[in-house]
C-alpha positions, 0 to 999 in steps of 0.5 A, a space after each residue: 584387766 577384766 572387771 568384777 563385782 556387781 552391777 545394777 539394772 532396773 527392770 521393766 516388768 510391765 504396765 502398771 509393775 514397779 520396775 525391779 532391781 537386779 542386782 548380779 556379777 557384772 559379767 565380762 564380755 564375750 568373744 565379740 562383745 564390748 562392756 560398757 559402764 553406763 555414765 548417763 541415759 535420758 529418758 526418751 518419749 518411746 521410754 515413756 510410750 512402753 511404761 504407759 502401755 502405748 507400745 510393746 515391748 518384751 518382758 522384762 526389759 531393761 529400758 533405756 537407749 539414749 546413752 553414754 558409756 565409758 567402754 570397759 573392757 573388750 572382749 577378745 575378738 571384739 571390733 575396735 573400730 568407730 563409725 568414722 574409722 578411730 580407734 576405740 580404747 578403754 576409757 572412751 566416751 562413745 554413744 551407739 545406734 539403738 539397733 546392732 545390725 548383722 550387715 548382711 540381711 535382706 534390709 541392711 543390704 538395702 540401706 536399712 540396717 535399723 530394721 535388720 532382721 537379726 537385730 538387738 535393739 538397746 532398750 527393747 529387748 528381753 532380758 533372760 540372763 545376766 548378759 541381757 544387760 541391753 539398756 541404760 536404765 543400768 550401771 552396765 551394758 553389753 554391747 553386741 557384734 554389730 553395734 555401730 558406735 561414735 567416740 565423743 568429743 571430751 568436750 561434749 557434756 553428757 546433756 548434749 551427748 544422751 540424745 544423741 543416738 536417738 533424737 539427733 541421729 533420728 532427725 539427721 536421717 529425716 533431714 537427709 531422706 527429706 533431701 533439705 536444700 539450701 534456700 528452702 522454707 521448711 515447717 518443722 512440727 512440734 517443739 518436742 526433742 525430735 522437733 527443736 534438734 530438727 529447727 536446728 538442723 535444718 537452719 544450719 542446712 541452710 534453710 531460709 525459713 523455719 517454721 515451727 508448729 507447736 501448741 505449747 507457748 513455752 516450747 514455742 518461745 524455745 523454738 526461737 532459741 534453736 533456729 526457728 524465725 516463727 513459732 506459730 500455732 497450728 490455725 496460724 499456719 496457712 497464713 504465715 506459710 502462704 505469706 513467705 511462699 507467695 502462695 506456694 506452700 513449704 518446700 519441705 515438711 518434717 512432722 516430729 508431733 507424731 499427732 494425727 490432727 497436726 499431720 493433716 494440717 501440715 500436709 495440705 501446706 506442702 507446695 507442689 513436689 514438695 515432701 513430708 517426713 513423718 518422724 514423730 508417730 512411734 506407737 499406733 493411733 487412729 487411721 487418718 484419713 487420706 485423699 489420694 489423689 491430692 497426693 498424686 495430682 500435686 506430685 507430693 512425696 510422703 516418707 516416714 523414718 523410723 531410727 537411723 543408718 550408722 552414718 545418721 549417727 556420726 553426722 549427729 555427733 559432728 553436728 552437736 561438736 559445732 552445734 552446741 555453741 550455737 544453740 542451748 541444746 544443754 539446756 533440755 535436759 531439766 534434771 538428773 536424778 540418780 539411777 536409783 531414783 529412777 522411778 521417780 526421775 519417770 514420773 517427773 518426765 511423764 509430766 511432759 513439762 521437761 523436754 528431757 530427764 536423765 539418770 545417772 548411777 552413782 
């Protein structure tokens, strides 16, 4: 039965605005589009990025993208089918790739959907009508042709299940493109969300060491809890890597600081032919200086990743249904505020205390 009534959304109007409240008709899907209700969204550090002005976004927009929603009705030519091939129904609890990507562009023919050239990216994107409902700081959202989706396991609570289709698919793709190996010593860099679902990830690969760089004493004690067998600073990183490699240097590198300083620290730490994954820079800094011939002349590999390809999503997905009960991820969410004090829930976030803080609507 098609829904009706009305539906909140919080608008981001730029730096330094209050955000504002829409309220409108909750507005039914489209021929392809999928309505879901919003049943939780954590704030994500990019969130935080755009509000401070560190990277654009268009405006106004609804932020949000680490979500998870209970699909409300179907429009009437609207896929039905997940990642994984299950059926999907009203009432599913699902979670979706930030970007719908049109499968047929230049870039999602070469296996990087993420860029699409036709793309709707979830929380990045103008809002011009009252379908435009395209993030999750809202009681609704509209989901495009393209979107790539995962039912969730009922069992998993919405603490593990926000991050999910950021944070966790995110470092699924890193770990994948890094081509992590068993019996490998990987250096993780920062105890941030990126950086703890990384120690984890990593471990459960099969990695014999992790180690995990962070400045941060209370991030560093968490570091143990998901994986990690040391959490050092960075000046103790050169002995405690030369003392586990005989010399060699780490295996693999998965820098999720995004700091420039931390950057060029880890690089001089990866052993010959070994590779770094740069996954934490997400919005423009100063340039780093680079010498190129230590690149070549010790055959290193240097890749960055930016989001994910639909199967990084249900690999996420598969990881937490066994990963929860191994690590605390559940435990890094602080607080949920409800959607209307969604201002204040940004403010508690910006602190940079929590790892996460998520709103719920009423």
């Amino acid at each position: 039965m098609p829904i009706s009534g009305k539906t909140t959304s919080f608008l981001f109007q730029g730096i330094g605005e209050r955000l504002r409240v829409q309220c409108q008709e909750t507005p039914p899907p489209k021929l392809t589009e999928i309505l879901v209700k919003v049943l939780a969204c954590t704030i994500c550090g990019s969130d935080l990025h755009s509000i401070a002005g560190r990277r654009t976004v268009p405006t106004p927009s609804i932020l949000g993208h680490e979500i998870v929603g209970e699909i409300v009705e179907f429009g009437p030519e609207a896929e039905r089918i997940a990642i994984n091939g299950e059926q999907l129904n009203v009432g599913d609890r699902i979670c979706w790739s930030p970007v719908a990507n049109c499968d047929h562009c230049f870039y999602c023919k070469h296996d990087l959907p993420q860029k699409c050239s036709q793309m709707t990216k979830y929380g990045h994107h103008l809002y011009e009508s009252p379908s435009d409902l395209t993030g999750g700081f809202a009681e609704h959202c509209i989901l495009t042709m393209g979107t790539k989706i995962m039912r969730l396991p009922s069992s998993m609570s919405l603490e593990v299940a926000c991050p999910t289709s950021c944070a966790t698919a995110t470092i699924a793709c890193a770990i994948e493109t890094a081509k992590l190996e068993r019996g490998e010593i990987v250096v993780v860099v920062g105890a941030g969300m990126l950086g703890i679902t990384a120690c984890a990830m990593a471990k459960e690969r099969g990695a014999t060491h992790v180690i995990c760089v962070e400045p941060s004493s209370e991030r560093r004690q968490r570091a143990f809890r998901f994986g990690a067998e040391l959490a050092i600073t960075g000046d103790e990183l050169i002995d405690a890597v030369r003392d586990l490699t005989d010399g060699r240097g780490a295996d693999c590198v998965l820098e999720c600081s995004g700091s420039n300083q931390a950057f060029e620290s880890a690089m001089k730490e990866v052993r010959l032919g070994g590779r770094m994954v740069l996954v934490g820079a997400v919005f423009p800094q100063s340039p780093v200086p680079i010498v190129l011939e230590r690149i070549v002349r010790r055959n290193l590999s240097l890749i960055g990743v930016h989001n994910y390809a639909p199967r990084n999503l249900k690999q996420a997905v598969d990881f937490l249904d066994t990963a929860a009960s191994k690590y605390p991820f559940a435990s890094l969410v602080a607080a949920w505020y409800p959607l209307i004090q969604l201002e204040q829930a940004i403010e508690h976030a910006s602190d940079g205390k929590a790892i996460r803080v998520g709103v719920k609507p009423l």
